[in-house]
Short mmCIF file of the C-alpha atoms (twelve columns), coordinates in Angstrom:
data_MODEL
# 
_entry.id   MODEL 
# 
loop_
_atom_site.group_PDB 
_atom_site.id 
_atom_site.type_symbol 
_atom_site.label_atom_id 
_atom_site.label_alt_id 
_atom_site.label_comp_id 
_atom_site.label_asym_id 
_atom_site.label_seq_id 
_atom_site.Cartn_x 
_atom_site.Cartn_y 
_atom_site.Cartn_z 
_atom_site.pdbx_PDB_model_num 
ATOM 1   C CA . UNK A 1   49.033 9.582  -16.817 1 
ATOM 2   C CA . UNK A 2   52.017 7.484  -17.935 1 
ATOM 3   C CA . UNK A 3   50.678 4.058  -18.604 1 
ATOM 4   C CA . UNK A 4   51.669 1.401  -16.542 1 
ATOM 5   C CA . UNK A 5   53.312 -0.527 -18.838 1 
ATOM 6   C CA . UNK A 6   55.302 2.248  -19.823 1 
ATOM 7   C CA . UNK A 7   56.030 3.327  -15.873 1 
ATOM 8   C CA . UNK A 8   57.308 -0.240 -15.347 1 
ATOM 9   C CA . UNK A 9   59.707 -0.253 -18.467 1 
ATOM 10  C CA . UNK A 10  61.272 2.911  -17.538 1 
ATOM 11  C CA . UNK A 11  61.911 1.978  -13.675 1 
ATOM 12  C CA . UNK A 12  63.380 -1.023 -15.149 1 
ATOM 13  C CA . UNK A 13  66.278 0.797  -17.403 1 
ATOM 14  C CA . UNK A 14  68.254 -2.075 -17.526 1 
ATOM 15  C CA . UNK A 15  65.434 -3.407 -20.107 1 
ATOM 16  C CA . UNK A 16  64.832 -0.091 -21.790 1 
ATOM 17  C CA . UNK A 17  66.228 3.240  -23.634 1 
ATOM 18  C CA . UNK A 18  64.674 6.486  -22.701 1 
ATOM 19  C CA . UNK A 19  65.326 9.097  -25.635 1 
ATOM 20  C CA . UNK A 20  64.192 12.958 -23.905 1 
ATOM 21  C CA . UNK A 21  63.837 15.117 -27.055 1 
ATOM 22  C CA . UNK A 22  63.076 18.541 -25.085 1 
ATOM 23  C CA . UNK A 23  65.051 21.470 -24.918 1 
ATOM 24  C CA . UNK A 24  68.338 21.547 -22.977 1 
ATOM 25  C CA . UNK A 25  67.190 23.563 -20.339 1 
ATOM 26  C CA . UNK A 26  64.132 21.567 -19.588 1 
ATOM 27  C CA . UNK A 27  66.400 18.638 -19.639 1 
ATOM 28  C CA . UNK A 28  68.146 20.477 -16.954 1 
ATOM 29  C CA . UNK A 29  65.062 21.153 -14.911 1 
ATOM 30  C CA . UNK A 30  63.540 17.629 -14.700 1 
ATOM 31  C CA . UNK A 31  63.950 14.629 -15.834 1 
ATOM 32  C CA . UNK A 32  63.870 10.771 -15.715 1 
ATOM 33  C CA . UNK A 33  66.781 9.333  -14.293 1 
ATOM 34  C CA . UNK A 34  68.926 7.765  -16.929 1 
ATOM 35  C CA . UNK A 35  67.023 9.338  -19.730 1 
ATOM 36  C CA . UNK A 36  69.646 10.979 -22.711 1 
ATOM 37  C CA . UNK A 37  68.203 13.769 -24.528 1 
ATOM 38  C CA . UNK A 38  68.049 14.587 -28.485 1 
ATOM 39  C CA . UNK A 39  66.143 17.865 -28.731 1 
ATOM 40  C CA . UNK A 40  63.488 17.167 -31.411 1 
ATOM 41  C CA . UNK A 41  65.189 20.344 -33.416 1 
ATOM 42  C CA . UNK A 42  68.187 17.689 -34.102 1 
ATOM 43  C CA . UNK A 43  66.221 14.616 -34.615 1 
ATOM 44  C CA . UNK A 44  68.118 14.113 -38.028 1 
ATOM 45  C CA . UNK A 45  69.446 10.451 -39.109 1 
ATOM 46  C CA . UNK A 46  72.903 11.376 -38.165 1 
ATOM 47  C CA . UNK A 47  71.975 12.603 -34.163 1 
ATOM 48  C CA . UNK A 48  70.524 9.426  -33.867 1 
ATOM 49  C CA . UNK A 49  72.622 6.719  -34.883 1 
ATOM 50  C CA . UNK A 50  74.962 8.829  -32.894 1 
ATOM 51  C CA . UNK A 51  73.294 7.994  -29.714 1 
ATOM 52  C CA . UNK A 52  74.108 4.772  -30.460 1 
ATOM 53  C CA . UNK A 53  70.534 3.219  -29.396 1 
ATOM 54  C CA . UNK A 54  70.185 -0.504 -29.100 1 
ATOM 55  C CA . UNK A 55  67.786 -2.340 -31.366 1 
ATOM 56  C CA . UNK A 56  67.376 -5.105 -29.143 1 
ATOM 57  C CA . UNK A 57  66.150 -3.390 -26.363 1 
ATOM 58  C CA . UNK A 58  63.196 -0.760 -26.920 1 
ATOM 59  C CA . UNK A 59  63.020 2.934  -26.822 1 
ATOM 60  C CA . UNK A 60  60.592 5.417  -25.297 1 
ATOM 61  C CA . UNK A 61  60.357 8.897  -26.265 1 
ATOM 62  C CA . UNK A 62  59.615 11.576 -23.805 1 
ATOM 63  C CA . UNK A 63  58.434 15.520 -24.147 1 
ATOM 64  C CA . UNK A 64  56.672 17.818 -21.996 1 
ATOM 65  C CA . UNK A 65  53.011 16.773 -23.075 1 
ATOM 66  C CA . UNK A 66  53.273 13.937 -25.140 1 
ATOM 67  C CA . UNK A 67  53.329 16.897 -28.522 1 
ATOM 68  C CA . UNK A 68  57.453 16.616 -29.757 1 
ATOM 69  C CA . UNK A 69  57.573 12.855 -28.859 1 
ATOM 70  C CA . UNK A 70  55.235 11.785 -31.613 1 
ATOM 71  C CA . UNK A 71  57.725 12.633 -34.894 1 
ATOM 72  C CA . UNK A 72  60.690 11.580 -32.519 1 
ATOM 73  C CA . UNK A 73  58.460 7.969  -32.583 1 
ATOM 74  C CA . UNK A 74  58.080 7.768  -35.661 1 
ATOM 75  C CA . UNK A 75  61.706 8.707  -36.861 1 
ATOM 76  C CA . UNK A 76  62.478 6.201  -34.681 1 
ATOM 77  C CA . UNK A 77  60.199 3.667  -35.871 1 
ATOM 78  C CA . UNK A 78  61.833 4.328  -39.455 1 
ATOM 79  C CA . UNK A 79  65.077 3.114  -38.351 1 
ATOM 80  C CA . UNK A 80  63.620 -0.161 -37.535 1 
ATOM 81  C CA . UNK A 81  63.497 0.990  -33.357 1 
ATOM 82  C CA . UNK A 82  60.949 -1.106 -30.874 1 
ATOM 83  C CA . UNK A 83  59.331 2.537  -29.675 1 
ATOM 84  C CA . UNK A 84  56.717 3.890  -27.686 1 
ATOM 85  C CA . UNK A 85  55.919 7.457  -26.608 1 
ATOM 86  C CA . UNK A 86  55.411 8.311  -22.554 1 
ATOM 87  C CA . UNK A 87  51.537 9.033  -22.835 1 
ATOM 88  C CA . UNK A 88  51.513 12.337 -21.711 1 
ATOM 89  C CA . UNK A 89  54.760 13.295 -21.249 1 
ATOM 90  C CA . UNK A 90  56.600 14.725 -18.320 1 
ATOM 91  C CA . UNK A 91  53.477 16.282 -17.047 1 
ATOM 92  C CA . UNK A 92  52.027 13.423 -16.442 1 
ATOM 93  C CA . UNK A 93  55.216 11.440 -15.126 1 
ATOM 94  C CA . UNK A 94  55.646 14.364 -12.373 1 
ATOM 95  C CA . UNK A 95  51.791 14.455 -11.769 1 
ATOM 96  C CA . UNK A 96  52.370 11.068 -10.837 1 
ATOM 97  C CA . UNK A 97  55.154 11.579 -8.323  1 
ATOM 98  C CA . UNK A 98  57.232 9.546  -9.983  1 
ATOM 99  C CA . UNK A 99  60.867 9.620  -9.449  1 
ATOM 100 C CA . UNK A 100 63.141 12.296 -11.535 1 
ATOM 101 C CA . UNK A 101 66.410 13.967 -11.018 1 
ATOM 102 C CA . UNK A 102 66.605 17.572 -9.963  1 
ATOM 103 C CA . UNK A 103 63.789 19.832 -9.169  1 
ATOM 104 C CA . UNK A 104 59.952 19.042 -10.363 1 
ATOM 105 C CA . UNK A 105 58.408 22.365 -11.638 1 
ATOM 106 C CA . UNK A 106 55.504 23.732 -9.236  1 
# 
């Protein structure tokens, strides 16, 4: 499950960056509402300091399971990012019920 502090950062996105680093299409599928996605295959330097991240206001990485969010973290952390994975993932987030936009997977 998605820990609470991190469920109450991301509801609060005004206060927080949410960096997806899955695939395109399950971007597509599901996903947290304000959320822009890097797929982990392009987590390079130059595809992030083109999302043009704040460092005043911290990032959490999300995957499927918790798996590709761990070197996005710490490629992250690098830069000198505030960062924090979604424990779990997106399995856990929809396991929750919590909200996303488009479909949840069955």
């Amino acid at each position: 499950m998605p820990s609470i502090e991190a469920q109450e950062r991301v509801l609060c996105l005004d206060k927080v960056q949410l960096v997806g680093v899955r695939t395109e299409t399950e971007l597509a599928s599901s996903h947290i509402a304000g959320a822009i996605n890097l797929p982990i295959t392009r987590f390079r330097q130059a595809n992030i300091e083109a999302l043009k991240l704040n460092k005043n206001l911290p990032v959490i990485t999300i995957c499927l399971s918790a798996h590709r969010s761990i070197p996005a973290t710490r490629s992250l952390q690098s830069l000198g990012y505030d960062v924090r994975q979604l424990n779990s993932g997106m399995r856990a987030w929809w396991k929750a019920e919590l909200p996303c936009e488009t479909s949840r997977p069955k």
